[in-house]
N, C-alpha and C positions, 0 to 999 in steps of 0.2 A: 483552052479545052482540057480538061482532065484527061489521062490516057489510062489505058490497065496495061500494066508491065505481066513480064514473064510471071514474077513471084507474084502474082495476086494482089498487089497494094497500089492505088492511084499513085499517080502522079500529076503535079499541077503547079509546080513553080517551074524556076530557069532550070533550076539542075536535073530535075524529075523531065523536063521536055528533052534535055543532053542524052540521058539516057535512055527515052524510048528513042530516039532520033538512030542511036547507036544500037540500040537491040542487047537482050540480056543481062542477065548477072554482074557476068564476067565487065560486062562494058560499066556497069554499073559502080561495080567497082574500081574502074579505071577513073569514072569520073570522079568518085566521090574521092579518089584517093587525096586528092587538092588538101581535104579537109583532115585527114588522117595527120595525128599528133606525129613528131620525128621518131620514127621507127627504130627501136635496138637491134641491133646483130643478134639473130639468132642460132648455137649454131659453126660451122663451121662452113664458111662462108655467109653466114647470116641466111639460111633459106629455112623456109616455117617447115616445120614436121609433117609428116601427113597425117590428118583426121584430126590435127589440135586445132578445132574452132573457136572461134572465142564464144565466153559465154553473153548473153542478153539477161537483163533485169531491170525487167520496168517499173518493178515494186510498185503496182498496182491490186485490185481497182481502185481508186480515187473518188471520195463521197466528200463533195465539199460545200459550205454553207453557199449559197447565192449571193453577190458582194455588190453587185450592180447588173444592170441591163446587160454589159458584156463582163462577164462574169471571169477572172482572172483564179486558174486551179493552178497549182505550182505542180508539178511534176520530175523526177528524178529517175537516172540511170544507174544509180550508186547499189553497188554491186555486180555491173558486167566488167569483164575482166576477159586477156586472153590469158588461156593456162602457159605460155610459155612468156607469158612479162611483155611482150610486146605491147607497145602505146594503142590506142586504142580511139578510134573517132566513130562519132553516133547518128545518126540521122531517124528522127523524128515523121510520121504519115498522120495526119487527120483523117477519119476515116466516115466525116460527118458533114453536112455541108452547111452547118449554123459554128463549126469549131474552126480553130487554125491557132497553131505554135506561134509566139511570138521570136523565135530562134530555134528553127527545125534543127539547128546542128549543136546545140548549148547541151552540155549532162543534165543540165537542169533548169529547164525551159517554162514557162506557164502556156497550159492550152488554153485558150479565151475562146468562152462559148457567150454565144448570144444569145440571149435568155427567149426573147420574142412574148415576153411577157406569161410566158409558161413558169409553171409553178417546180417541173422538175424536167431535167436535160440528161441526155446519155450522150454521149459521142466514144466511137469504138477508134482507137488509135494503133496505131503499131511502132515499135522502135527497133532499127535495123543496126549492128555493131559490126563495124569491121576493124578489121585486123591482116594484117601479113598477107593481104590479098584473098581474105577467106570474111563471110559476112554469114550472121546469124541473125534471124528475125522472131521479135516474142509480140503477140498484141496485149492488149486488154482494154476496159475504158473507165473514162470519167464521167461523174454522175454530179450536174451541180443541181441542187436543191434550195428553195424556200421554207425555210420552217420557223423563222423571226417574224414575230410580228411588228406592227409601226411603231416607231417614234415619236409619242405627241407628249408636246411642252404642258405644261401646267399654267393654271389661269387665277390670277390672283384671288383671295375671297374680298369681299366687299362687306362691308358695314357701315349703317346710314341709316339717315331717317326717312321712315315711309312715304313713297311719293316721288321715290326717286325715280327713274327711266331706267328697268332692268332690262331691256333688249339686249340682242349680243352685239351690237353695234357701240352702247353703253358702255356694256359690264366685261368686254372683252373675249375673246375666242381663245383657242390654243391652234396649234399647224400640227399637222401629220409629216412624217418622214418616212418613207422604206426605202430600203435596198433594191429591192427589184421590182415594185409598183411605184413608178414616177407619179400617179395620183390618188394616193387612199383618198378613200371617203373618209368624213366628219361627221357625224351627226350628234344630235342634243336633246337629252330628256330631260324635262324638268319635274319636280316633286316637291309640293308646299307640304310644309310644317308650321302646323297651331303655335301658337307664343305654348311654351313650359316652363321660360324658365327665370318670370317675375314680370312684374310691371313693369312697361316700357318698352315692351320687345312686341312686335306687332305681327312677326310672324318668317321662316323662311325658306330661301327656297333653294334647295337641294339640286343642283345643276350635275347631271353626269355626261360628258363628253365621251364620244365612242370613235375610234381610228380604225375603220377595216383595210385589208389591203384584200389585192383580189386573189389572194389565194384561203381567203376566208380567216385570216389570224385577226385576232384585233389587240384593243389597248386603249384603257380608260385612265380620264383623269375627271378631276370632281371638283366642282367650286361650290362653296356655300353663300349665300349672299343674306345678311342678314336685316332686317328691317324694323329699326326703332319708333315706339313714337314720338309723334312730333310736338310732345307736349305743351299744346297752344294753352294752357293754361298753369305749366309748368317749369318754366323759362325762366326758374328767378334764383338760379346759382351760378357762381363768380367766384373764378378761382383768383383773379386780379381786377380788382374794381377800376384800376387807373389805367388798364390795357383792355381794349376791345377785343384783342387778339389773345386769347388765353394760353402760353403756354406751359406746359412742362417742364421744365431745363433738365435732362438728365444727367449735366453735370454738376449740377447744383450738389454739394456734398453734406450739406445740413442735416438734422436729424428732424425737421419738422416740415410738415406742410400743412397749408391754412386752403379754408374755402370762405366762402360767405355765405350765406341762406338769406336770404331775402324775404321778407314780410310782404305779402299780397294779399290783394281781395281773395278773402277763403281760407289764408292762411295766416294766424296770428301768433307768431313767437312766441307771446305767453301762455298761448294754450298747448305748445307741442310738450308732450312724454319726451324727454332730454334722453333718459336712458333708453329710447328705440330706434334713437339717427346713427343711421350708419351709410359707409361711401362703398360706392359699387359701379363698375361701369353700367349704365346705361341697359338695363334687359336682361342682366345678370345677377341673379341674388344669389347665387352661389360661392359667392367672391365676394366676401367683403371688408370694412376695418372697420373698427371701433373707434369712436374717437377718444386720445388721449384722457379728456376730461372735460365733456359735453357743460362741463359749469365753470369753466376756467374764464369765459366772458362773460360779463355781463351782458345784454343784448342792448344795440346803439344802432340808430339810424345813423348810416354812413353811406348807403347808396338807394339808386331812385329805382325802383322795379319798373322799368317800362317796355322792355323786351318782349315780341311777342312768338314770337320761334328759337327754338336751340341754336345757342349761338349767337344770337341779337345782344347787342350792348348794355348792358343794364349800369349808368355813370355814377360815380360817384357823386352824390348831395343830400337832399333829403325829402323825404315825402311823403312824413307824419306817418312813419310805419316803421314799427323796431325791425334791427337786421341781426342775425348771431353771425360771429365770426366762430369756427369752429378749427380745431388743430388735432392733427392727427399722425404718427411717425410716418417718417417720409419713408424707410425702405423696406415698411410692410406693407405701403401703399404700391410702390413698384412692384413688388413681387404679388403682392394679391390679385390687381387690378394686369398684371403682365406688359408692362410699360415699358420693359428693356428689349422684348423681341420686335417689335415694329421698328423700320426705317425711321430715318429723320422726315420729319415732316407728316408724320402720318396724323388723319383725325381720330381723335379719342371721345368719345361721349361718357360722361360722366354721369354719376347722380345720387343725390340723398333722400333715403328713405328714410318712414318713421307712422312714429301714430299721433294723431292728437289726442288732449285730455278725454274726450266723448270714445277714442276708442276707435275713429275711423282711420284709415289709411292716405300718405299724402305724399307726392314724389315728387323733385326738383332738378331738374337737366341742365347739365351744361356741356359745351362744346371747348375741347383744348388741342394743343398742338404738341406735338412731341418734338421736344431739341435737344 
């Protein structure tokens, strides 16, 4: 049970029970004397002056961020002093009953307030200093507050062909963190975007994730997901005809990179305009390279078009359909198409565009691996 002593300030631990137990000040200070640092001679005989008290300095009030559910404020007596040098010992009151010192007797104690999932806390304290048999008391208080908002992680972007499973089960979520809301909420808008930006791009979709905590702060993060087509009639580019598994080597240090183009129903090598193929990822014309020298092969049946989705195998043989091998520098390819900033192992969709002799338009997909 808490008591209220002579000087107006609870007591509520062992020591605080000692001294209502004993009544007043005076006892008060007999008890605490225990804790009093080794006293200097004051003095001839060492006896304290009269009227020299020591001074109190709580160097408050105390306005401190929110750190957790039980919320740790550092607090300090730097600056109480007795005016004649005598050692000096401090005792610390909470004056709140969500607060408590973690070392009522320390100069420099933290008061740990329990938050209770409130957005802002006060607790009034007091700090008592004695000295030479003589004690001075000063209050003031601490104020812990929220004013951060959450923590949420980032969620990868996604790029794929149309048709994939975009749920967030799929494509991934992000987590909320606070400080002093053990459960923000999550929530998730979505926003489609029309293809802008070429053939091949089918459209996408604009995910904003939202973190509130419940003192109303929040904190967004954003994932794009983008969605290519799935060019079922498009499927006839090969960046290695004798690997299914197309990839990139980025340590490859060469100054050249090769594709193949592939001859299909609808599309005949001899009829394409040489000078309007160019390489581009995949729904991106924004980005793209030139080939070194679109006439540098001849055109040769060296693989069989029979692939019918991005990525499907298209083997080397032959099947009465010319093919172009096409070459293009390899570290304008890296930098145009941005091939160095993805992970190992990430999918890359490729693709070549162009026009035929008549003047229509005609696009080639392929699927590669980054290593």
């Amino acid at each position: 049970m808490r008591t209220m002593t002579p000087t107006g300030f609870y007591n509520s631990g062992p020591l605080e029970r000692a001294v209502a137990a004993f009544g007043g000040v005076a006892t008060t200070a007999l008890v605490c004397a225990a804790l009093v640092f080794p006293l200097e001679a004051r003095g001839i005989g060492g006896g304290q002056a009269p009227g020299s008290f020591p001074v109190c300095a709580h160097n408050g009030p105390y306005v401190a961020e929110c750190n957790g559910q039980f919320t740790s404020v550092p607090v300090t007596s730097t600056g109480s002093f007795d005016p004649d040098g005598t050692a000096i010992a401090v005792l610390w009151f909470e004056e709140c009953p969500w607060g408590f010192f973690d070392d009522p007797t320390s100069p420099a104690p933290n008061l740990v307030i329990d938050m209770g999932l409130n957005c802002t806390r006060d607790c009034f304290f007091a700090l008592r200093i004695f000295s030479g048999g003589e004690m001075t008391a000063c209050t003031s208080t601490v104020t812990s507050q929220d004013t951060t908002a959450p923590a949420i992680t980032t969620v990868a972007d996604i790029t794929d062909i149309w048709g994939i499973p975009t749920d967030v089960g799929s494509t991934g979520s992000p987590t909320a963190t606070d400080a002093c809301d053990p459960t923000p909420s999550v929530s998730m808008i979505d926003e489609i975007v029309l293809p802008s930006t070429g053939p091949g791009h089918e459209g996408t979709i604009e995910r904003t994730w939202q973190a509130l905590d419940n003192c109303g702060h929040q904190a967004t993060t954003h994932q794009r997901i983008t969605l290519l087509s799935p060019l079922a009639h498009g499927s006839n580019l090969e960046v290695d005809i004798n690997e299914c598994d197309d990839v990139f080597d980025r340590g490859d240090t060469s100054s050249t990179f090769e594709v193949v183009l592939l001859g299909r129903l609808g599309l005949n090598i001899s009829q394409m305009q040489l000078g309007t193929l160019k390489l581009s990822r995949l729904g991106d014309q924004s980005n793209f390279v030139w080939p070194a020298n679109p006439q540098l092969y001849q055109p040769s049946d060296v693989a069989m078009q029979i692939a019918t989705h991005v990525g499907d195998c298209n083997p080397p043989g032959t099947d009465g359909r010319m093919d172009l091998r096409l070459q293009f520098d390899r570290p304008t390819v890296r930098a145009a198409l941005d091939l160095d900033t993805p992970p190992v192992d990430s999918i890359v969709y490729i693709a070549i565009t162009g026009k035929r002799l008549n003047g229509t338009s005609f696009i080639a997909g392929a699927k590669m691996r980054l290593h």
